[in-house]
Every structure is written in structure tokens, then in C-alpha cells.
py3Dmol code that shows the C-alpha trace and the ligand (Angstrom):
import py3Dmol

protein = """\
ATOM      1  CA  UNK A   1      15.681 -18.598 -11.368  1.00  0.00           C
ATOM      2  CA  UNK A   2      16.772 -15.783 -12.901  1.00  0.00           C
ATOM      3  CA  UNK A   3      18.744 -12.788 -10.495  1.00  0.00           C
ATOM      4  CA  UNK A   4      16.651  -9.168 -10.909  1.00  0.00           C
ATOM      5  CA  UNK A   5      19.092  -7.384  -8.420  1.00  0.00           C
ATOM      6  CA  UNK A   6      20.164  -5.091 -11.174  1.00  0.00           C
ATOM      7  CA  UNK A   7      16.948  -4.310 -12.570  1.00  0.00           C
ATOM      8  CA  UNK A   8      15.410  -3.823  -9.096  1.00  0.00           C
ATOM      9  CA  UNK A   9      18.759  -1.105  -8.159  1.00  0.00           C
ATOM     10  CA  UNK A  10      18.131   0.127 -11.847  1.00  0.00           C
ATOM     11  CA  UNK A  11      14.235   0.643 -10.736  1.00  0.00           C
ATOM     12  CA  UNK A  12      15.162   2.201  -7.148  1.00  0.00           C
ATOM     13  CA  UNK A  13      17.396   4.710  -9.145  1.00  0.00           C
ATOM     14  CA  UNK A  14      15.511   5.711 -12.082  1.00  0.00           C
ATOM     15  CA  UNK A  15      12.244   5.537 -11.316  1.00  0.00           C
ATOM     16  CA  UNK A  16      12.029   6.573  -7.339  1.00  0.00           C
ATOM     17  CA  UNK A  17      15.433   8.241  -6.225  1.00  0.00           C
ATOM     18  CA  UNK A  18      15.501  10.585  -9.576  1.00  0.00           C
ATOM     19  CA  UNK A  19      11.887  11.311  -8.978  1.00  0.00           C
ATOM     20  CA  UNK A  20      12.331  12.587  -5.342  1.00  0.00           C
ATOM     21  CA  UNK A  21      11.822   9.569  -3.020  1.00  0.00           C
ATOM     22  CA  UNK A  22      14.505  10.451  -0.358  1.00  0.00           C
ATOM     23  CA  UNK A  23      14.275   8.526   2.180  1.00  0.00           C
ATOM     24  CA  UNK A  24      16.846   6.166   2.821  1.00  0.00           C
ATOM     25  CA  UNK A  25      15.064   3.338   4.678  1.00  0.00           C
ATOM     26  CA  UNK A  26      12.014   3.480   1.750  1.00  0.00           C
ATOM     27  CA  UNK A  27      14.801   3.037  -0.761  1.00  0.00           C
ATOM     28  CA  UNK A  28      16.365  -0.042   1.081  1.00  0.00           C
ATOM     29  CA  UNK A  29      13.364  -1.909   1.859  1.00  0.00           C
ATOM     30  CA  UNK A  30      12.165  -0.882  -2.009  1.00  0.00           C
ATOM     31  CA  UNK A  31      15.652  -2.730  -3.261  1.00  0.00           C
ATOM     32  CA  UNK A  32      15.292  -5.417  -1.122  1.00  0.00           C
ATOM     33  CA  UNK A  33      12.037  -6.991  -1.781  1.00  0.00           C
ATOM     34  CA  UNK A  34      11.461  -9.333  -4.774  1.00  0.00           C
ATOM     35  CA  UNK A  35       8.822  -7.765  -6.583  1.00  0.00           C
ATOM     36  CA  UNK A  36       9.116 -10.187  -9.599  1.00  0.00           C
ATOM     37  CA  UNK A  37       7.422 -12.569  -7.013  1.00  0.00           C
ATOM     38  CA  UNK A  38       4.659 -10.641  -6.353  1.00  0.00           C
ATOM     39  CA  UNK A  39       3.258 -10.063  -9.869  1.00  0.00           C
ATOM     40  CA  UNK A  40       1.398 -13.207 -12.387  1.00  0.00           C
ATOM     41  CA  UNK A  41       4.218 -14.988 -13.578  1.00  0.00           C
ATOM     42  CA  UNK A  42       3.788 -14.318 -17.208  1.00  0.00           C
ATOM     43  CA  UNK A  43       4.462 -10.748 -16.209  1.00  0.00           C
ATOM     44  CA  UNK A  44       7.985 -11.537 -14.525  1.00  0.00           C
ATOM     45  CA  UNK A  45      10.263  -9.949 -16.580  1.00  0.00           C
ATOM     46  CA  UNK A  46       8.307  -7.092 -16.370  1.00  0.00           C
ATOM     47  CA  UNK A  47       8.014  -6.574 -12.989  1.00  0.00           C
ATOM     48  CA  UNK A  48      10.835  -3.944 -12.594  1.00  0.00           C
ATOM     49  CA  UNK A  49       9.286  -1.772 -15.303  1.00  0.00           C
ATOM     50  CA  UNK A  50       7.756   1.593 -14.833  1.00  0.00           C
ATOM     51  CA  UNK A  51       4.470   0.620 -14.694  1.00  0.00           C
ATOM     52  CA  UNK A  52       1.464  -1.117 -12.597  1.00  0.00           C
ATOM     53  CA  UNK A  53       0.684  -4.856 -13.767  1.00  0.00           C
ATOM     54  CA  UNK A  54      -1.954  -7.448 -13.215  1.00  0.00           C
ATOM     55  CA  UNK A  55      -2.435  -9.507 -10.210  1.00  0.00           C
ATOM     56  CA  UNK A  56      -5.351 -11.342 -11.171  1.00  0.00           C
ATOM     57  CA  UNK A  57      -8.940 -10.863 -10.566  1.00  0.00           C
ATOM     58  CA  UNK A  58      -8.838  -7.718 -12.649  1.00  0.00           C
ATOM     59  CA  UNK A  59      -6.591  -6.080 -10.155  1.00  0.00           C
ATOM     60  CA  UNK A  60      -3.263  -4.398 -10.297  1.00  0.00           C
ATOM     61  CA  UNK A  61       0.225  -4.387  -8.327  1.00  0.00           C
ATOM     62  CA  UNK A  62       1.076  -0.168  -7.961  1.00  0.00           C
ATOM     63  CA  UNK A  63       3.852   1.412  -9.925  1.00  0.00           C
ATOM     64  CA  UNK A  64       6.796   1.017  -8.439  1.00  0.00           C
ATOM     65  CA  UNK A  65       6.984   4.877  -7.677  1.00  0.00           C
ATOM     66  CA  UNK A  66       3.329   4.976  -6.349  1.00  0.00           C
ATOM     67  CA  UNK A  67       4.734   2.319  -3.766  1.00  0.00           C
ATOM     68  CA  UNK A  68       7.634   4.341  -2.540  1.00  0.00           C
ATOM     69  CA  UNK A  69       5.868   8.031  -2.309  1.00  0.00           C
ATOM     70  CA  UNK A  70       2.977   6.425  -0.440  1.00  0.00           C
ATOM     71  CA  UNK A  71       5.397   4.566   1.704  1.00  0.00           C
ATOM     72  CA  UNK A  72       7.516   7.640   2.289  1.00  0.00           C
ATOM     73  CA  UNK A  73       4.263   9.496   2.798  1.00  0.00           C
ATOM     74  CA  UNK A  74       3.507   7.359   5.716  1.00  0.00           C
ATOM     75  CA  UNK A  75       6.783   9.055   7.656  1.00  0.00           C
ATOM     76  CA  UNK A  76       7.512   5.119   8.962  1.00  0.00           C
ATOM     77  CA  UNK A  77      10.575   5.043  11.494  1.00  0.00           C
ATOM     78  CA  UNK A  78      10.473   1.406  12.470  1.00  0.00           C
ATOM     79  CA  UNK A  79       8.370   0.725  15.533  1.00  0.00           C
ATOM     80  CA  UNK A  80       4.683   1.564  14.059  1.00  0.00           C
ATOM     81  CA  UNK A  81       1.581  -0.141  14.154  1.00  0.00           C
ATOM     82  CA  UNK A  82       0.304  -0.130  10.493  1.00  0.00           C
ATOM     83  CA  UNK A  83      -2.597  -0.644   8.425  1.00  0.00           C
ATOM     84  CA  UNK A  84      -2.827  -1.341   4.670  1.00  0.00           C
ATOM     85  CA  UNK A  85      -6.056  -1.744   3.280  1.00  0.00           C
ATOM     86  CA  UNK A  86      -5.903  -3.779  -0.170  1.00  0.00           C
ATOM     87  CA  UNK A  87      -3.248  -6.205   0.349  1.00  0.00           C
ATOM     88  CA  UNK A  88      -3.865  -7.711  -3.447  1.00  0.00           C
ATOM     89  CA  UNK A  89      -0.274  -8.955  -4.518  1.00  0.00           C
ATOM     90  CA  UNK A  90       1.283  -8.366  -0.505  1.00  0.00           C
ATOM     91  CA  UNK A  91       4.082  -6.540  -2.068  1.00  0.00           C
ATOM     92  CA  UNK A  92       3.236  -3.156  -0.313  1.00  0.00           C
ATOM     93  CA  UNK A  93       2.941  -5.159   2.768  1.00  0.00           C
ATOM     94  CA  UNK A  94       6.716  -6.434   2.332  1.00  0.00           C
ATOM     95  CA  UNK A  95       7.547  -2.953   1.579  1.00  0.00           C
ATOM     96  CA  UNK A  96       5.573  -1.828   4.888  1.00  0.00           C
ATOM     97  CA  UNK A  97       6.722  -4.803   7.074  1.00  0.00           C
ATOM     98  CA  UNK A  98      10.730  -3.750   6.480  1.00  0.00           C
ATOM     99  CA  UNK A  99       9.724   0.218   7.249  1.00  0.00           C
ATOM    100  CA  UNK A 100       7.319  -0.360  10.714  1.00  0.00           C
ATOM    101  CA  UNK A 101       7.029  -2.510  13.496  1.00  0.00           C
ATOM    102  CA  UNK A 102       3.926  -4.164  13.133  1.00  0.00           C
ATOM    103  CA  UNK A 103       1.409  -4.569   9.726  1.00  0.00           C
ATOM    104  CA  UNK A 104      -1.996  -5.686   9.290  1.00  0.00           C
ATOM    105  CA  UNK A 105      -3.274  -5.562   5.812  1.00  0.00           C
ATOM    106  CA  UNK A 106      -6.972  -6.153   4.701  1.00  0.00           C
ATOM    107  CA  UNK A 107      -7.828  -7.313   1.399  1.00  0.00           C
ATOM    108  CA  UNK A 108     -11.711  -8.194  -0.279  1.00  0.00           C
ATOM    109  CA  UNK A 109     -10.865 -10.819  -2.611  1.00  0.00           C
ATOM    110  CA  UNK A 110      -9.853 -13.991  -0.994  1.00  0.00           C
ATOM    111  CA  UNK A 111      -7.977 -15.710  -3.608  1.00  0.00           C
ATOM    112  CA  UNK A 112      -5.576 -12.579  -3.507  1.00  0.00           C
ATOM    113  CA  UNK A 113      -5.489 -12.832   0.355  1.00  0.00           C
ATOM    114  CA  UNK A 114      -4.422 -16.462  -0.370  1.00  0.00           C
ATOM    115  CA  UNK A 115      -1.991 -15.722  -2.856  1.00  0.00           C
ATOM    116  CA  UNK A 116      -0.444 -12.815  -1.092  1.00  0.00           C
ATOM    117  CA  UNK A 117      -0.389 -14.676   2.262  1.00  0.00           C
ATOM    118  CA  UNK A 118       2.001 -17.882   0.257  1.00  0.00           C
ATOM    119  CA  UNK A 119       4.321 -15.156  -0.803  1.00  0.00           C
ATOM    120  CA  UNK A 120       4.560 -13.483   2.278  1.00  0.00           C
ATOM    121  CA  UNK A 121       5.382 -16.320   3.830  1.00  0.00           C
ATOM    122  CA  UNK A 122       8.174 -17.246   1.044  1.00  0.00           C
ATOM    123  CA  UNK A 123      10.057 -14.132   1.338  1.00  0.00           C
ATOM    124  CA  UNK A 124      10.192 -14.149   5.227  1.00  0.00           C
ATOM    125  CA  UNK A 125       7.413 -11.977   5.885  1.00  0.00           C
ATOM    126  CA  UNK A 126       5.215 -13.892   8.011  1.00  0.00           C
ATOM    127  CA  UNK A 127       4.761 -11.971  10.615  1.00  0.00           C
ATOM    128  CA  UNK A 128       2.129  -9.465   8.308  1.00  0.00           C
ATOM    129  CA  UNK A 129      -1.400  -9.615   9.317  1.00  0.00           C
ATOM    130  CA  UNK A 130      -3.839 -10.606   6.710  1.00  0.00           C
ATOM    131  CA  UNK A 131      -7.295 -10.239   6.958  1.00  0.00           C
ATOM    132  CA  UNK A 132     -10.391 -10.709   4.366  1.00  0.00           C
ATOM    133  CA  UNK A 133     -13.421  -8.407   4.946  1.00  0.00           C
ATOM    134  CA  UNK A 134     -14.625  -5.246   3.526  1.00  0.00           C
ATOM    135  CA  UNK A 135     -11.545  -2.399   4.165  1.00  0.00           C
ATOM    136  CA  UNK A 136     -13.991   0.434   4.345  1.00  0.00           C
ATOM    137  CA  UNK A 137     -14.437  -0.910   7.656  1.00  0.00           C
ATOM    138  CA  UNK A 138     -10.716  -0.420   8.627  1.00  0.00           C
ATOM    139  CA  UNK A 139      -9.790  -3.155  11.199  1.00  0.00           C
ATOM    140  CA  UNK A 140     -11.518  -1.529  14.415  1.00  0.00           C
ATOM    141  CA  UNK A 141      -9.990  -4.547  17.221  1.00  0.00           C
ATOM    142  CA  UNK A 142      -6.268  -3.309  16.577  1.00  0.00           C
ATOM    143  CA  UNK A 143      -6.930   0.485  16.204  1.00  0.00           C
ATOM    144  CA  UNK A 144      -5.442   2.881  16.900  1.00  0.00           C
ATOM    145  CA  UNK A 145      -2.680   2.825  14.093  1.00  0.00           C
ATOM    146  CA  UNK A 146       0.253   4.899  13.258  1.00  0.00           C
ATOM    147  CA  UNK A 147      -0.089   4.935   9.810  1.00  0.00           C
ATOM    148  CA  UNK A 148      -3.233   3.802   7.474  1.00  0.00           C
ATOM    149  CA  UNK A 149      -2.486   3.894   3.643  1.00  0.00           C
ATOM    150  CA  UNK A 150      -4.815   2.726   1.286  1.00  0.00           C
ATOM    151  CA  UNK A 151      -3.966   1.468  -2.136  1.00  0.00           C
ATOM    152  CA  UNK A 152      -7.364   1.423  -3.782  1.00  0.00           C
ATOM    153  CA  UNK A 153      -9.161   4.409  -5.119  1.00  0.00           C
ATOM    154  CA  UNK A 154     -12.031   6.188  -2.334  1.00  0.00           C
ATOM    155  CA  UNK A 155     -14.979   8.236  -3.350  1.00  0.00           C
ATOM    156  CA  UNK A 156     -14.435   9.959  -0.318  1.00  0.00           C
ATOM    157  CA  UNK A 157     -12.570   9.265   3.426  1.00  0.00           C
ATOM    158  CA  UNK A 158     -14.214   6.660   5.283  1.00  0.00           C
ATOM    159  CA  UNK A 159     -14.556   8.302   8.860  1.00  0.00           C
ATOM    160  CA  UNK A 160     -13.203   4.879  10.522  1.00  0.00           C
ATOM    161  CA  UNK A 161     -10.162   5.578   9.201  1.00  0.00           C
ATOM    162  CA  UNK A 162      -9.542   9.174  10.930  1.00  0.00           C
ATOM    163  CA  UNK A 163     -11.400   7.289  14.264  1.00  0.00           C
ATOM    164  CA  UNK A 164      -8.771   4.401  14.406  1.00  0.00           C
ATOM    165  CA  UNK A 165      -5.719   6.577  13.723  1.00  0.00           C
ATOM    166  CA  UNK A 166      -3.308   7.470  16.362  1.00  0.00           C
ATOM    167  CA  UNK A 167      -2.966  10.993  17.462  1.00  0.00           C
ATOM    168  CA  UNK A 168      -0.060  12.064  15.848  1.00  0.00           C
ATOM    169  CA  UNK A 169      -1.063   9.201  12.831  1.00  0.00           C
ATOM    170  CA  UNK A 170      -0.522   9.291   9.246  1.00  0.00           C
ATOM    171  CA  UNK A 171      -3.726   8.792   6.550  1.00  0.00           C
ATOM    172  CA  UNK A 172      -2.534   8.385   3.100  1.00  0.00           C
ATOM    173  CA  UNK A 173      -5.154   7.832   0.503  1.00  0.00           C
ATOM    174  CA  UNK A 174      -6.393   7.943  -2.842  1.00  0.00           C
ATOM    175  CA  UNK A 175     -10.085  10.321  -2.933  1.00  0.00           C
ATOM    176  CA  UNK A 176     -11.432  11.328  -6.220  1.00  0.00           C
ATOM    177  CA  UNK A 177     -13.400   9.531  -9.000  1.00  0.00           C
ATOM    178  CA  UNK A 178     -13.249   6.385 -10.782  1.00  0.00           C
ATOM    179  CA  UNK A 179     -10.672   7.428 -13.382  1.00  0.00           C
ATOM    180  CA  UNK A 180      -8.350   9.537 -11.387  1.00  0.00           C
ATOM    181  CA  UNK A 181      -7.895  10.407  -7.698  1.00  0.00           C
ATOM    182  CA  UNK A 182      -5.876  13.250  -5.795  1.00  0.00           C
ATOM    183  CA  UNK A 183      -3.618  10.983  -3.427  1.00  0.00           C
ATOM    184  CA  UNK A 184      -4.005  12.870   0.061  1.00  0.00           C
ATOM    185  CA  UNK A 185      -2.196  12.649   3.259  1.00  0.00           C
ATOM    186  CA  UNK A 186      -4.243  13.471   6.173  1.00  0.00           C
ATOM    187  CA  UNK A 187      -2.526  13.698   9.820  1.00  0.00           C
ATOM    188  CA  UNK A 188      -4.250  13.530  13.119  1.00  0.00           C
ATOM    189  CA  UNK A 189      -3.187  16.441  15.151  1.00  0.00           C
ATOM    190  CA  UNK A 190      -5.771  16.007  17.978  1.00  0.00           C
ATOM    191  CA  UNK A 191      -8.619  13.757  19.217  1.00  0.00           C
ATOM    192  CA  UNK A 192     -10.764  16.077  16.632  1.00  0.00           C
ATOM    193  CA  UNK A 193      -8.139  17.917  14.858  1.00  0.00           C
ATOM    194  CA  UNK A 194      -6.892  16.985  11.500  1.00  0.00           C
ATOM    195  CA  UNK A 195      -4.711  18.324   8.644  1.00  0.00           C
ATOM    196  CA  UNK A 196      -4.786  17.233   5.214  1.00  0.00           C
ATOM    197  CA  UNK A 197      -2.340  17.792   2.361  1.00  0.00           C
ATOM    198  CA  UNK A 198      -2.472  16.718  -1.170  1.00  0.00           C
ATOM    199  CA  UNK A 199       0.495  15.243  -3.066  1.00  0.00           C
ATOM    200  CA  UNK A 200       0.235  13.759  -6.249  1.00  0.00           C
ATOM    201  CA  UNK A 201      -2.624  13.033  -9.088  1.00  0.00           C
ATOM    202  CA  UNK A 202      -2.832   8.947  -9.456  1.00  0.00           C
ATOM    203  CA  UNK A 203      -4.964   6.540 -10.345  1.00  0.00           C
ATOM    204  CA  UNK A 204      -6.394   3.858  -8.566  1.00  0.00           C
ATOM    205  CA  UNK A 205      -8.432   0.319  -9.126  1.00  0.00           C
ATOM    206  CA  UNK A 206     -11.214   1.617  -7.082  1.00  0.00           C
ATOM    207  CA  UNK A 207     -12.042   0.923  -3.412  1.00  0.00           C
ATOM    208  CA  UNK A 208     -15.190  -1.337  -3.296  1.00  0.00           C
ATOM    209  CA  UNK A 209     -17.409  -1.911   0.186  1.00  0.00           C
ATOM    210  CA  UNK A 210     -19.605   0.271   2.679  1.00  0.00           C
ATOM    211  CA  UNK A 211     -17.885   2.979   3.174  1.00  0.00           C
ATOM    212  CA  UNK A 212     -16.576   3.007  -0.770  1.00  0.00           C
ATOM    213  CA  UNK A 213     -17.872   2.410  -4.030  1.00  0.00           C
ATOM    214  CA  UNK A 214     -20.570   0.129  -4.700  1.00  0.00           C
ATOM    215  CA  UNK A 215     -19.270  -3.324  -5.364  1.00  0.00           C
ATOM    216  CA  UNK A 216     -21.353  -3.519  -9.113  1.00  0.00           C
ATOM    217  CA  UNK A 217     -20.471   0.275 -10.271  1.00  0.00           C
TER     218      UNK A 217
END
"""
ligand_1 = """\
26
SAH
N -1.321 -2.959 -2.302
C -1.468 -3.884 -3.420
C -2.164 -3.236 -4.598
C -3.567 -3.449 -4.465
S -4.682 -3.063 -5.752
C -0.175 -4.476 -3.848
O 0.878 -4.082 -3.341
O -0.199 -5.368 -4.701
C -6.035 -2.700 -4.687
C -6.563 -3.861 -3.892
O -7.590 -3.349 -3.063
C -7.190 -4.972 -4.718
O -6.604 -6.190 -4.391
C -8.656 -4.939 -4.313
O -9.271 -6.197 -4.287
C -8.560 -4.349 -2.932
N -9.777 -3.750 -2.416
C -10.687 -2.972 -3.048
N -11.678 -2.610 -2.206
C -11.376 -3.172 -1.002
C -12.018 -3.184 0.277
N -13.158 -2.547 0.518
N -11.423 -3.863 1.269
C -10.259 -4.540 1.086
N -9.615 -4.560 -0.105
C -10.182 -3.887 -1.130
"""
view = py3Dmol.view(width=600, height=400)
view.addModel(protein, "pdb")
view.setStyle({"model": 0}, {"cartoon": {"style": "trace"}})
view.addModel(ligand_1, "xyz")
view.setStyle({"model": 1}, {"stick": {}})
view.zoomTo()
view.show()
């Protein structure tokens, strides 16, 4: 097996710490995990590169950057109940699962649940949640949540989200079109009081289900 620790420091440095990412523990957990493992194996070697890459089933593993400003976004501390929704490859889950206390992660496809749940459990990460049903949902029996990020593209905010999101929570998500999407963080202040900032243009596989874009668009 070959040893990426130098292009995964090389990746932390060029591509999130010169780009802004500050915080320390998103940088640690971002070094530590194995992303090499989490991609198709043809696309190994590549993993570490500045770019998203297939997963399979026409789906994609973020940029690395996408992975640490939505992770930073989130405002994690260690003890937090969190939600991802769109596990695909698990790696945002390993990221999640060395930044909060608790992660539950909801994913459509279940071969990619599967395959995500077999590397989780490689890398020491078995204690991440995995769940297939539609995301739009959100996962309503372990609501409320800290933090909800959601790594596939929304036509708009599915109100389940806001509804199982602490007060005090974090929201960050892709909203915008098919091709591109504004990622947004929104915060719950109070039981009907919400902020909402935008930080970055992205782009997204899109969010399929309910409460998201219909499944043969
Ligand atoms: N977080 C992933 C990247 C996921 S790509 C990683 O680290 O690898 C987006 C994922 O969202 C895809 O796997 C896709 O199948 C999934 N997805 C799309 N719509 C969904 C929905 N309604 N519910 C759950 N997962 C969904």
C-alpha cells in the first residue's frame, strides 16, 4: 500500500489552509483521514488532487476544500449531535465523526450506503450512523441536531431541516439550480427565528427526493 501522508499534508496546506480554512481541529481531522480510501480505486492516486472524483453511481466525492469550508461552516466543537445528508463515499462522515460527538448520515443509493458503511468501519469509524431513505426527509426520530450539512445540491430548503435543528443549530447547504448553487449557512436563533448567510458559489450533484428535485429531472 502505498503511504499518501505527504500528499494529504500537501492537500491540507495548499488547497484548504492557503485558501482560508482556519480552524485547527477541521485541519487535523482533514489530515488525518484516508481519503484515497474513500474514492473508486482507479482514482487513488488522485485522490489528494484539487478536485471532486467519482464514487460510482454517477456520483461524486466533494473537493477537498468544499469538505473543509462546509465542515468549518458547521462551527463543530466536539460534543454535537450531527446530521449529514448524502453520505455517498462516507468520507465527510469521517471528517464529521473526528469534529462532533455523535453523526448520523443519510444516503439514497444503497450500494453507496454499503460501500461507505465497509469503509467506515475500516478506518475506525464505526460508530457513524448510516441510514438509506430519502434525505429530504431529514432523520425526524433523532432530531433535534446541532449541525445539518448537506452535500447534495437543493432547489430550495426543505423546512424539516430548520424543524429538526437545535436552537442555537447550524444549517449548511447548497440552494440554487442544477448547474450551480449558492452554499448557505442558516442558524437557528429561536424556536421561529432564523438567520441565513451565504458563503461561497459551488456546485453540487443535485439533491433528489420529496422535498428536492425530482428523482428523473
Ligand atoms: N458527502 C459525500 C458526497 C456526496 S455526493 C462524500 O463525502 O463522499 C451527494 C450524495 O447525496 C450522493 O451520494 C447522492 O446519492 C446523495 N443524495 C442525493 N439526494 C439524496 C437524498 N434525497 N437523500 C439522501 N442522499 C441523497
Amino acid at each position: 500500500m502505498s503511504d499518501y501522508s505527504i500528499a494529504r499534508r500537501n492537500m491540507v496546506d495548499r488547497q484548504l489552509k492557503a485558501r482560508g480554512i482556519k480552524d485547527p481541529r477541521v485541519l487535523a481531522a482533514v489530515g488525518q483521514i484516508p481519503r484515497h480510501l474513500f474514492v473508486e480505486d482507479a482514482f487513488a492516486s488522485q485522490a489528494y488532487g484539487d478536485f471532486p472524483l467519482p464514487i460510482g453511481e454517477k456520483q461524486t466525492i466533494s473537493q477537498p476544500y468544499m469538505v473543509g469550508l462546509m465542515s468549518e461552516a458547521l462551527l463543530l466543537t466536539g460534543k454535537e449531535k450531527v446530521l449529514e445528508i448524502g453520505t455517498g463515499s462516507g468520507y465527510q462522515a469521517a471528517v464529521l465523526a473526528k469534529l462532533a460527538g455523535r453523526v448520523f448520515s443519510v444516503e439514497r443509493i444503497p450500494a453507496l450506503a454499503r460501500r461507505a458503511r465497509r469503509i467506515l468501519d475500516s478506518i475506525g469509524c464505526g460508530s457513524v450512523n448510516i441510514k438509506v431513505t430519502d434525505g429530504t426527509l431529514g432523520w425526524e426520530d433523532e432530531a433535534p441536531f446541532d449541525a445539518i450539512v448537506v452535500t447534495a445540491g437543493a432547489p430550495s430548503v426543505p423546512d424539516c431541516y430548520l424543524r429538526q435543528l437545535a436552537i442555537g443549530g447550524r444549517l449548511v447547504i447548497p440552494v440554487g439550480d442544477m448547474g450551480v448553487q449558492v452554499l448557505k449557512r442558516i442558524t437557528r436563533i429561536g424556536e421561529n427565528n432564523f438567520s441565513e448567510e451565504q458563503l461561497v458559489d459551488c456546485r453540487f450533484v443535485p439533491l433528489l427526493g420529496k422535498l428536492g428535485w425530482r428523482e428523473e429531472a
